[in-house]
N, C-alpha and C positions, 0 to 999 in steps of 0.2 A: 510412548512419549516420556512416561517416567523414566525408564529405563536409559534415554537420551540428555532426560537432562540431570543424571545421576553421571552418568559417563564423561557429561561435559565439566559439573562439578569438580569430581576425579581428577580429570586431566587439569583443571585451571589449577587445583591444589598444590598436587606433582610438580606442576612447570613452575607453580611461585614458589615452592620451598628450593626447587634446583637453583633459582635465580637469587639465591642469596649468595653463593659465594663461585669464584672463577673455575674449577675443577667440577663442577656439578653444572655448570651452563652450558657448560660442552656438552650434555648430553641433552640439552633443552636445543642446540644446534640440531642433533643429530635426529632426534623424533621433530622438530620444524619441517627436514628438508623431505622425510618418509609422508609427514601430511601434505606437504605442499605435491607430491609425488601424487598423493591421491587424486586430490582437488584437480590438478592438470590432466590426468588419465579420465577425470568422471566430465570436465568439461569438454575433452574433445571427444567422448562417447553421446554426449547431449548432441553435440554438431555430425553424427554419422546415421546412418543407414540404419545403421544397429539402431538406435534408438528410436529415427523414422518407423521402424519394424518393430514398433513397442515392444523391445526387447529391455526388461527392467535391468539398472546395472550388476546386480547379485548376481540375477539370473545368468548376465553375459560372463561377469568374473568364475561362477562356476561350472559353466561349460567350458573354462580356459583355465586349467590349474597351473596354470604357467603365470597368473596373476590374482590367484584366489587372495596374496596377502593385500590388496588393493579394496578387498571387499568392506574392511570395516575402517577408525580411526587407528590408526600407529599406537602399539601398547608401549607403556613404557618398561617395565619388566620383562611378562611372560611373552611364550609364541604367539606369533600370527594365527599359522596355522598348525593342523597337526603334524607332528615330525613321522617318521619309519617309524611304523611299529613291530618292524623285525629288528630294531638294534637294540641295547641290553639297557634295562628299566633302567637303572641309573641313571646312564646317559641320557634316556630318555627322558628321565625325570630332569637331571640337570639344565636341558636345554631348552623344555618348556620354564622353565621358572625364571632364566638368565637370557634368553635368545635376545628379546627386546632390549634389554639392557646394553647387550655385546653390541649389534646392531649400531643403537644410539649411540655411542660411545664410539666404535669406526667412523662412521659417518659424521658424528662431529668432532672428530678430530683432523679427519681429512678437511671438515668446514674453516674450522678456524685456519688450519697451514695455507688453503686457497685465498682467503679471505685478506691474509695479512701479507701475504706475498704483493698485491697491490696496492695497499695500503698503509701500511705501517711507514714505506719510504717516506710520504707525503709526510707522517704523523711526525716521525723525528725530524724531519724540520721543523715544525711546532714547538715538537719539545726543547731542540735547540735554540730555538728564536726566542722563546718564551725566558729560559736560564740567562743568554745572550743579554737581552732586555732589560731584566733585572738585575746584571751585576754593573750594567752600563747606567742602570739608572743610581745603585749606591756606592759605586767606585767614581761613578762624574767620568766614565771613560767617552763622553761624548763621542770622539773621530771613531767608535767603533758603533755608533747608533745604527749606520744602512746597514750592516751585516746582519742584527737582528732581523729589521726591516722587511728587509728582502728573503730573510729564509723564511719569514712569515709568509710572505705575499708569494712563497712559492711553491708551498705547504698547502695555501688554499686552494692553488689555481691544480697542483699534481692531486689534491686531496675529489674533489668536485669532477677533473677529467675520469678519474681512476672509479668514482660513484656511476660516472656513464656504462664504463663496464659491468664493475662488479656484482651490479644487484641481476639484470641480466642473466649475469653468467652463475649467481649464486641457484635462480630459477632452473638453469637450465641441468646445472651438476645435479642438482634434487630429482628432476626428471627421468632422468639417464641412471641416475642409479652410479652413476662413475666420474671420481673426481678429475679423471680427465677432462672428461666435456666443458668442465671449465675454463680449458685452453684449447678450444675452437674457436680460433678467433676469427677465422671468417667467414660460418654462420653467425657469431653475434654481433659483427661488424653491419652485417646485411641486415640482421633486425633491426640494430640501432640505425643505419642509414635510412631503411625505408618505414621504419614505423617513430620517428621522431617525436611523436603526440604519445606515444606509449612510454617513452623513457620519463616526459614533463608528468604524467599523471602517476607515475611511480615514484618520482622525485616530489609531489605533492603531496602524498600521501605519507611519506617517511618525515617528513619536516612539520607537516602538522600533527604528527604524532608526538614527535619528538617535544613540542612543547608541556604537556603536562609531566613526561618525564623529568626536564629539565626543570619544571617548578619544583616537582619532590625534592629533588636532588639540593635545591636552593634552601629549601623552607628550613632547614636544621639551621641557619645562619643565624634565623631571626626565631628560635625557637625562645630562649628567654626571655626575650621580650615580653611574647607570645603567651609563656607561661612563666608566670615568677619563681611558680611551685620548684620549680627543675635548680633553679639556684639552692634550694633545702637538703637535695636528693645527695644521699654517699653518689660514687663513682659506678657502682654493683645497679643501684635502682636506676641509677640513669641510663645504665648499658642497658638494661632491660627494659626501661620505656622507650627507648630510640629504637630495640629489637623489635619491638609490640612493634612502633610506627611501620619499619621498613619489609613488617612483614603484609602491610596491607598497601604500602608500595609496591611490592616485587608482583602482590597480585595484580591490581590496576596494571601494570609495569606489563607482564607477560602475555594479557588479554591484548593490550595494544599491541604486544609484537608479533601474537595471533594474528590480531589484523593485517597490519601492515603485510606480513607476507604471504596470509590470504589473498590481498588483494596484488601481490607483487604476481605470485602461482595465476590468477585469472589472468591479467593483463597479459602476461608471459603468453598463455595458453592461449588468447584468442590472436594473438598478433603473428606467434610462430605459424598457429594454422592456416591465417589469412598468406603469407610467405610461401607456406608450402601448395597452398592452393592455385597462386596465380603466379606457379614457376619459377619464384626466386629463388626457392629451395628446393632440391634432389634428394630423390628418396636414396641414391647410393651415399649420399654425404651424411645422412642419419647413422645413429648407433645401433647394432642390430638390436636392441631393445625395442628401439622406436619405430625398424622396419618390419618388429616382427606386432606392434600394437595395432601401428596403420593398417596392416594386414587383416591384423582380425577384428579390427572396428570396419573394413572394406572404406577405409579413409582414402584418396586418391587425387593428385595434382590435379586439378580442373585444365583442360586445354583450351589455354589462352590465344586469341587470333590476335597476329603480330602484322595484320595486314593492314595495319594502320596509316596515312597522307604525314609522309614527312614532315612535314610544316605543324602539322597537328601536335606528331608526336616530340619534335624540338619545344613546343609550346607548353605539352604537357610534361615533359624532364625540367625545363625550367621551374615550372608552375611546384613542381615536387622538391626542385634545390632551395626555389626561394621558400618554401613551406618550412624543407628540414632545419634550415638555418636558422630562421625566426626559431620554429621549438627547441632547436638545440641553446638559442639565447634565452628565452624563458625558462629553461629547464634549470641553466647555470644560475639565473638572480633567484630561486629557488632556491636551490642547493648552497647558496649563498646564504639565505636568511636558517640555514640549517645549519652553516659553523657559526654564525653570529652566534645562536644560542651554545655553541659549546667557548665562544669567546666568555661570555656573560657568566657562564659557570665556574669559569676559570678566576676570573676575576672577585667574583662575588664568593665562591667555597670549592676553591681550590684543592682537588683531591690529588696528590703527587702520581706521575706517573699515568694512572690511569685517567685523568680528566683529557690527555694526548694520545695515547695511545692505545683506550679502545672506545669505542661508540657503541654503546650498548644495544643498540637497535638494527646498529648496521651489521657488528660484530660480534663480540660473544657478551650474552644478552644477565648481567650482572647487574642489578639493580641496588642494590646493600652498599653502602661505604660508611663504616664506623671507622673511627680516626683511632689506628694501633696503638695510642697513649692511653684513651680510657677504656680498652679492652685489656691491657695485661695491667693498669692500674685494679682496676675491678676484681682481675682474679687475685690481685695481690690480695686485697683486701677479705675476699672471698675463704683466700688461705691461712691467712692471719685470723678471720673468726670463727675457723675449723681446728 
């Protein structure tokens, strides 16, 4: 038990010091999608045979050393497991100390190029609409108002479509192990179509997260206020008390994006299994990763009787479109109240560039923004009384 919540310690530390700056959250992508990897593998081992056959998960992972790295939490450093130990101690040393590292660091680099491939289009509309707006509002260019307008209003509608995907497909790249599967579009077509309630409860889950993100982010606004002291402070003590702040930001910050894709890996995991169960999905249209786990969890498409009264089954397709349409409309006024809060952020502490162009929770998970004027004001000062 100690030893567990020493490890979780650990990892919270790790993941909130990587979440200070944009080149070290790529690597908090990259060990997300290796845990979400696990979390999916140990929920569909709870739903098998195997585990009917009180077969504990260790025990399963190490009769299969084809998934022994599955056995414990994703390191952020060293190896999984152990490497050859007929290759030459260097190297061997080398790659236990660095493997996790390397690992993190493919794997989220391949996160963010997937991630922003459908998203980024929607975001520069944003950022356009946003510039657009503002030189229309202090030039009085009124006749060019709908242009903002409208790249606004198309920015949210491409941004909200593209979140129906994406999150899905971030679940499913994590699983597979291969940032292909992220362009499977029709297995995640079929999820999103038949499991409808699964997209609205992942899209709930990310929006009510996102509010206590979005207050930190806020709170520096009204920091003087708040504290008078900060009006006293050089340039140096104040970059240093805003460091203190967002370092206990980044922690709160990363434990939620734990969650959120905790819960994104379950959701995923019970809904694809339910898909593959009652034949919407084929075990040849799997990656062989995933034919070779179903295999040795003895996981297997349930044989569904299709001998259903016509009449029944026109009633029951109906009863399933008018269902997915309703969730797919709740899902949107959702996702909805989840750019409201990045309108709000924008308006109230406007951070250039990134307040459009990445979503910390969706995308690469950056919780820190010190304003570049009083970070090289500070060292100036720093250098002047050295």
């Amino acid at each position: 038990m100690i030893k567990r919540r020493l490890l979780f310690l650990w990892n919270l530390l790790i993941g909130a010091l990587c979440c200070h700056s944009m080149p070290t959250a790529v690597l908090v992508i990259g060990w997300m999608y290796r845990r979400m990897q696990q979390q999916i593998v140990k929920f569909w081992w709870t739903q098998s045979p195997v585990f009917q056959a009180e077969v504990s998960f260790e025990q399963w992972v190490q009769e299969h050393p084809d998934f022994q790295f599955l056995k414990e939490t994703p390191h952020w450093f060293t190896q999984q497991t152990l490497g050859d130990p007929s290759a030459n101690i260097l190297r061997r040393t080398f790659r236990y100390c660095f493997h996790s590292l390397g690992e993190n660091l493919r794997i989220g680099i391949q996160g963010v190029f997937n991630l922003w491939v459908l998203t980024v289009p929607a975001m520069a509309f944003w950022f356009a609409s946003w510039h657009i707006g503002w030189n229309t509002s202090f030039n009085k260019i009124y006749e060019q108002a709908p242009v903002g307008v409208t790249l606004g209003l198309l920015g949210i509608l491409f941004f909200i479509l593209s979140l129906f995907y994406v999150l899905p497909a971030q679940a499913r790249q994590a699983v597979t192990g291969n940032w292909r599967s992220y362009y499977q579009f029709r297995i995640l077509w079929t999820l999103i179509r038949q499991k409808g309630m699964t997209c609205f409860w992942i899209a709930a889950a990310f929006s009510l997260a996102s509010v206590p993100v979005m207050i930190s982010q806020i709170a520096p606004t009204f920091f003087t206020k708040a504290f008078p002291e900060l009006d006293n402070m050089s340039d140096s003590e104040l970059l240093e008390w805003i460091n203190r702040y967002f370092f206990w930001v980044c922690l709160g910050s990363f434990f939620l994006y734990n969650l959120v894709h905790l819960a994104l890996a379950r959701l995923y995991a019970s809904a694809f299994l339910k898909l593959l169960r009652q034949g919407n999905l084929l075990v040849k249209d799997l990656t062989p990763f995933e034919q070779e786990l179903f295999k040795k969890l003895k996981l297997e498409p349930l044989q569904v009787s299709r001998n259903t009264p016509l009449l029944i089954e026109v009633l029951k397709n109906n009863t399933r479109r008018l269902t997915w349409i309703g969730s797919c409309f709740l899902t949107g006024i959702v996702w909805l109240t989840f750019v409201i809060q990045i309108y709000l952020l924008a308006f109230i502490n406007y951070q250039p560039f990134r307040t459009w162009l990445n979503q910390p929770l969706v995308q690469i998970p950056c919780f820190r923004y010190v304003p570049p004027d009083l970070e090289e004001s500070a060292k100036l000062q720093e250098t002047m009384q050295h």
